[in-house]
C-alpha positions as CSV (number, residue, x, y, z in Angstrom):
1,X,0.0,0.0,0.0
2,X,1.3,3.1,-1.5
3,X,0.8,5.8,1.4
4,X,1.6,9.4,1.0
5,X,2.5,10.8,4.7
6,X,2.5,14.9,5.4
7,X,1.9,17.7,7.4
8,X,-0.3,20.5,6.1
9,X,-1.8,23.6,7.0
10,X,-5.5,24.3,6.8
11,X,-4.4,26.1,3.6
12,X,-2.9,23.2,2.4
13,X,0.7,24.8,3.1
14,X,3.2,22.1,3.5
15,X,6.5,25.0,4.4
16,X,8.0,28.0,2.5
17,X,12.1,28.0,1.4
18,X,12.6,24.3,1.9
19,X,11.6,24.2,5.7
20,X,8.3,23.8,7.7
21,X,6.4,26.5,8.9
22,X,6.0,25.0,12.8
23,X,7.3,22.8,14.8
24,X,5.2,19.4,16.4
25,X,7.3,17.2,18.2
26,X,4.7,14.9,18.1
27,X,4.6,14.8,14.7
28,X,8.1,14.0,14.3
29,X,7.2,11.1,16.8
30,X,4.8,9.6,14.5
31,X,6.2,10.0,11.2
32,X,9.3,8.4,12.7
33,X,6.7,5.2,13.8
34,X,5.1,4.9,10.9
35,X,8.1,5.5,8.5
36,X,10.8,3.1,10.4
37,X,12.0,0.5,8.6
38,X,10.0,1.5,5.3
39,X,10.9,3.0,2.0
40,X,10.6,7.0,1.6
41,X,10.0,8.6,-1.7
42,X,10.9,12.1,-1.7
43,X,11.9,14.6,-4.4
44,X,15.7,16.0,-3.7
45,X,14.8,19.4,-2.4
46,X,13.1,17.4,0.4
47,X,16.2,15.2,0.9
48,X,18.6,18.0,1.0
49,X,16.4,19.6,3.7
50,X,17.7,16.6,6.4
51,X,20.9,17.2,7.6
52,X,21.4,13.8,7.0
53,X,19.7,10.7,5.8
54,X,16.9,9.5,8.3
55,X,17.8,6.3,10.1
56,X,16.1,2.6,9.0
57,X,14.9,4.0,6.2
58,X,15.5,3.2,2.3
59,X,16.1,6.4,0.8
60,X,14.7,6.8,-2.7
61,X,15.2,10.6,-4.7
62,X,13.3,11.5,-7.2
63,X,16.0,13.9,-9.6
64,X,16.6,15.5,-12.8
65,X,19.5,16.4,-11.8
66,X,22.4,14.1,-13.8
67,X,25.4,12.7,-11.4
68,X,23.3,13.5,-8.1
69,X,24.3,10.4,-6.2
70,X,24.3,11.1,-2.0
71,X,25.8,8.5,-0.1
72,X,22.9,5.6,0.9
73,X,20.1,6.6,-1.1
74,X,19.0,5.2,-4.7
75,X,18.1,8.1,-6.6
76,X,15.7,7.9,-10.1
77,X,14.2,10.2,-12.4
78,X,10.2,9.1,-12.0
79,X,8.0,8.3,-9.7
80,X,7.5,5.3,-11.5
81,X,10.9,4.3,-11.8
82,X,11.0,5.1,-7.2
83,X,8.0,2.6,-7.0
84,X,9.8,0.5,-9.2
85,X,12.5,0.4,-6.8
86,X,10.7,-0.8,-4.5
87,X,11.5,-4.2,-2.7
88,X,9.5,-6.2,0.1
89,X,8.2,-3.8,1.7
90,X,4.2,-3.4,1.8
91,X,4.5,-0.2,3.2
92,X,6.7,2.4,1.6
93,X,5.7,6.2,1.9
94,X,5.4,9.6,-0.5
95,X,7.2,12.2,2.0
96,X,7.0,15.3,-0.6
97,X,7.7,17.5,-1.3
98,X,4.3,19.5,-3.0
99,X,5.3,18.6,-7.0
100,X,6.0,14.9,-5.9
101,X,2.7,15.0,-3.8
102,X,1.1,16.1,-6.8
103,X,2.2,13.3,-8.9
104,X,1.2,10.6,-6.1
105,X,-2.1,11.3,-6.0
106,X,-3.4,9.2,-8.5
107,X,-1.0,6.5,-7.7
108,X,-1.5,6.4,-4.4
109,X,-3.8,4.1,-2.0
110,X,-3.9,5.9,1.3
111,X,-2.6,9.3,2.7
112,X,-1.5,9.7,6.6
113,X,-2.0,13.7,7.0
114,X,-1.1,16.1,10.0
115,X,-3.6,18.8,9.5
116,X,-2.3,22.0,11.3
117,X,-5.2,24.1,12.4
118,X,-4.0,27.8,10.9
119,X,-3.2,29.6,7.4
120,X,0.1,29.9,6.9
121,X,2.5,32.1,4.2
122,X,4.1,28.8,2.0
123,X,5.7,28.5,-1.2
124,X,4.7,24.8,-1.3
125,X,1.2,22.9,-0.8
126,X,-0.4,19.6,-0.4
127,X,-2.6,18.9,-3.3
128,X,-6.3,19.1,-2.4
129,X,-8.1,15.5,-1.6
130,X,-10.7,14.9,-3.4
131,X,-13.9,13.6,-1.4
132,X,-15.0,11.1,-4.2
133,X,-11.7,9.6,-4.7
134,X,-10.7,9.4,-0.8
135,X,-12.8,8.3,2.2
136,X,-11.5,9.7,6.1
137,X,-10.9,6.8,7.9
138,X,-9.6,7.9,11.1
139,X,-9.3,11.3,12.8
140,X,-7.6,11.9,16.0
141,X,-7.6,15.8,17.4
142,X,-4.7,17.4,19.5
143,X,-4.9,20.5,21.5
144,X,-2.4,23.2,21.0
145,X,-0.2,22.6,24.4
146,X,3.2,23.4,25.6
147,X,5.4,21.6,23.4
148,X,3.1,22.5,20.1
149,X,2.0,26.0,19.3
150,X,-0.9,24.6,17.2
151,X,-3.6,22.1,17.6
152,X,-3.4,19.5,14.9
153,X,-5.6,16.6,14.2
154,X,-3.7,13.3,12.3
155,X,-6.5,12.4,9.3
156,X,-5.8,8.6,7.7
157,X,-7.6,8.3,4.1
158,X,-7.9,5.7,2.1
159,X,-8.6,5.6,-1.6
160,X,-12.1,4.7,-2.4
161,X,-12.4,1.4,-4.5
């Protein structure tokens, strides 16, 4: 199951110069649960946003750059050629960024979203989900508290069959 995994604003901003626009530990928490030990799909302006590659994960970078080759990572020029890539692993995840989210849609079968209650200034969005293509499945709310300046709620959707 193809699943596309992000954080977006209620605006559908996903972050603005290559970063996010907050910061939700607990979101960090769960993408690192649900990611672990999984292949990540990401286009290379997302990758070069770590400051290095995330442990227990297959790394696969989407690039039309030629001679782009970082250290642990299998980089390809298509999405179809990163699914392609793919080896036992039943799981692997779409991590962005927005152009590489866009692509995904039609390809993939569920989408794990941290929707961050509040408009923010961005440079790069989710696409929107589609409400005849996708069914909510799951929605669990979180109050704004100490440790995150926004209240957020985690939304799973699947793809409608």
């Amino acid at each position: 199951m193809l699943t596309m995994i992000a954080a977006a604003a209620e605006n559908n901003a996903l972050g603005k110069d290559n970063d996010l626009a907050w910061h939700l530990p607990d979101d960090f928490k769960r993408f690192k649960k649900l990611t672990s030990g999984h292949h990540i799909i990401m286009g290379r302006k997302t990758f070069e946003s770590f400051p290095k590659p995330l442990p227990n994960r297959t790394h696969i970078v989407i690039t039309r750059k030629k001679d782009y080759n970082p250290d642990g990572c299998i980089v390809v020029n298509s999405l179809e050629e990163a699914i392609s890539k793919i080896e036992n692993d039943e799981t692997p995840f779409i991590i962005g960024g927005g152009e590489i989210y866009k692509l995904s849609m039609a390809t993939a079968d569920a989408i794990e979203l941290t929707r961050v209650h509040g408009t923010f200034d961005a440079d790069t969005f989710f696409p929107e989900i589609n409400e005849k293509e996708w069914t909510l499945v799951n929605s669990e709310f979180h109050e704004k508290d100490e440790k995150h300046n926004f209240a957020f709620t985690y939304e799973t959707y699947h793809r409608k069959k």
